[in-house]
N, C-alpha and C positions, 0 to 999 in steps of 0.2 A: 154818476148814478148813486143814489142816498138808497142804498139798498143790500140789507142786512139778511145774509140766508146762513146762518150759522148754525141754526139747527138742521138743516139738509149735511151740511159739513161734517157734524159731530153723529148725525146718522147715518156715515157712508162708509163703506170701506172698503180696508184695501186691495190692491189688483190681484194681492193672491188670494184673498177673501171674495172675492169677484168670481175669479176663475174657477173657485173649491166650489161655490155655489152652483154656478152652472154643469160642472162634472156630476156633481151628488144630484142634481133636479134628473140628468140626463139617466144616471144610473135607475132612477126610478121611472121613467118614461116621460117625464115632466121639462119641462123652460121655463123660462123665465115670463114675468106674465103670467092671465089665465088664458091664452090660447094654448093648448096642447094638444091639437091636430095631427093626426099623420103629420102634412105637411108642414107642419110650425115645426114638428120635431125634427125632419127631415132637414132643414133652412138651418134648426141649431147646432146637430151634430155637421153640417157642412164647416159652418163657421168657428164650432171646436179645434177641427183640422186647420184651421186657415189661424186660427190665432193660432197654435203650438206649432205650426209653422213659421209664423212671423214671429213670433217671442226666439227660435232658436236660429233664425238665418237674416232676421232684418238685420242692418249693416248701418250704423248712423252715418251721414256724411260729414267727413272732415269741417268742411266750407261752414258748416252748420252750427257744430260745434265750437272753432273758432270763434263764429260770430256772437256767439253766447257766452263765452268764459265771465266774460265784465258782469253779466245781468246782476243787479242787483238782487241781495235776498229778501224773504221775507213775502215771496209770492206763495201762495197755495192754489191750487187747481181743480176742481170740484168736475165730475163726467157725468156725466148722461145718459145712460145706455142698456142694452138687453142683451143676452146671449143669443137671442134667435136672429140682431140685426144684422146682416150681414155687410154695411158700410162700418157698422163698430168692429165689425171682425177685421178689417182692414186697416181702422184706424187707430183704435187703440194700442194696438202691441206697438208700435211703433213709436208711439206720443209714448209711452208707460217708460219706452225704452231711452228717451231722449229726456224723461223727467229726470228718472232714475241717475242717469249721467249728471246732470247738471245737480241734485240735491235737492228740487222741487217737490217737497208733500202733496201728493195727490191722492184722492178717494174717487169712489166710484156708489151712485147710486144708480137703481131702475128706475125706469121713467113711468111704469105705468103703477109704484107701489103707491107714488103722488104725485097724480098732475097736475097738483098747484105748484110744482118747481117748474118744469118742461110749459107750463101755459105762460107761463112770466118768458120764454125763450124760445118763442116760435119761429120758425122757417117759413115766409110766405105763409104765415096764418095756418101752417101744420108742426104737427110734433114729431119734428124730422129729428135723428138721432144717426150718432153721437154729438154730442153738444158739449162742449168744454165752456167753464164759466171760470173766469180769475177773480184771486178773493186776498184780503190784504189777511194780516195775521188775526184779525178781529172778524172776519169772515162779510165784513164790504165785498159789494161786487166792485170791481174794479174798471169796466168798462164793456164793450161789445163782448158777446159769446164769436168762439169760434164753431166750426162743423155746419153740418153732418158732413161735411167730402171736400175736397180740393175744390175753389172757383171753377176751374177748366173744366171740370166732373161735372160740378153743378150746371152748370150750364147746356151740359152733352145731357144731362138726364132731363132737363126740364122742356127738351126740344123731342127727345123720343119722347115724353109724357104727352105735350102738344102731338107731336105725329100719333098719338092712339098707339104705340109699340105694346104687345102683350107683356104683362108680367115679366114672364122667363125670359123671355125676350130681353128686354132689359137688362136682368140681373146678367143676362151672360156677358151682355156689353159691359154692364159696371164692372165686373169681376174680370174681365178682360183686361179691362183700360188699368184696374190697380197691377195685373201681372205683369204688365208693361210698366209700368212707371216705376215699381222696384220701391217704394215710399215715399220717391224723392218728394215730389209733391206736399207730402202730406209733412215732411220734415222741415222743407223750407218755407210754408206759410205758417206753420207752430211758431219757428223761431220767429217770423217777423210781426205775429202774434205778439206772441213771449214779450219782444220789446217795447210795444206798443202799452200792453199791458204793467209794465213794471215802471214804464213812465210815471204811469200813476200814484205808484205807492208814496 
């Protein structure tokens, strides 16, 4: 993919610049985004709690780690994401935690500050998020995006969307299946990401 986003790159930042954002918008009643809804805000302080939960108990897997020691350097990882989504609340801290281990530079942009990043990386022709995009040190895309959620997820959510499930409905499923799974998911398809992606460089 002959595809240059280095200016998304050099406007993004980091996950503790990330998360200072979303506290300070919260402090003032405000998310990410211009929806700030009761309920928008309601969705982001849920997922405030679910990441400073995962940032202090997610647990990487050995297996995973392992399997990554070799990756070559020189990968960067560009994200996707909002504070009010509640799949980046799941996925994030986990990915941020598994960069950090291996020495992978990663930033984080909103998806809705410009949607000419997230329209170039749709989901099924939506702007599904969190989106992870790999990028060589000249800021090349490197290959497929990963995200918004685990295949086995996706799949579970695109069949309650089919069955017409309400909203909430949903989300308690989604958020269910991630308290079960404990990240593993989401760690072992990064790494085989991860590889796939650094084939390229």
């Amino acid at each position: 993919m002959n595809q240059n986003i280095n200016n998304h790159w050099d406007a993004g930042m980091t996950w503790q610049a990330y998360r200072d954002q979303i506290d300070e918008l919260l402090l003032q009643g405000k998310t990410t985004g211009a929806d700030n809804s009761a309920a928008m805000l309601d969705y982001a302080k849920l997922n405030q709690a679910r990441m400073r939960r995962l940032e202090g108990h997610a647990q990487l897997l050995p297996e995973v780690t392992a399997d990554l020691q070799n990756l070559p350097k020189g990968l960067k990882i560009l994200v996707i994401a909002e504070g009010w989504c509640g799949d980046a609340a799941q996925v994030c801290p986990p990915a941020m935690l598994l960069f950090q281990h291996l020495g992978i530079e990663h930033r984080y942009v909103l998806r809705d500050h410009d949607t000419t990043l997230i329209d170039q990386f749709l989901t099924n022709g939506g702007r599904s998020i969190p989106v992870f995009i790999a990028l060589d040190s000249e800021g090349n895309v490197l290959g497929e995006k990963w995200g918004p959620r685990p295949a086995a997820l996706q799949e579970l959510r695109s069949s309650w969307v089919a069955a017409g499930l309400p909203f909430e409905q949903q989300a308690e499923l989604l958020h269910g299946w991630y308290a079960k799974d404990k990240t593993a998911a989401v760690q072992q398809e990064l790494a085989q990401w991860l590889k796939l992606m650094a084939a390229n460089l």
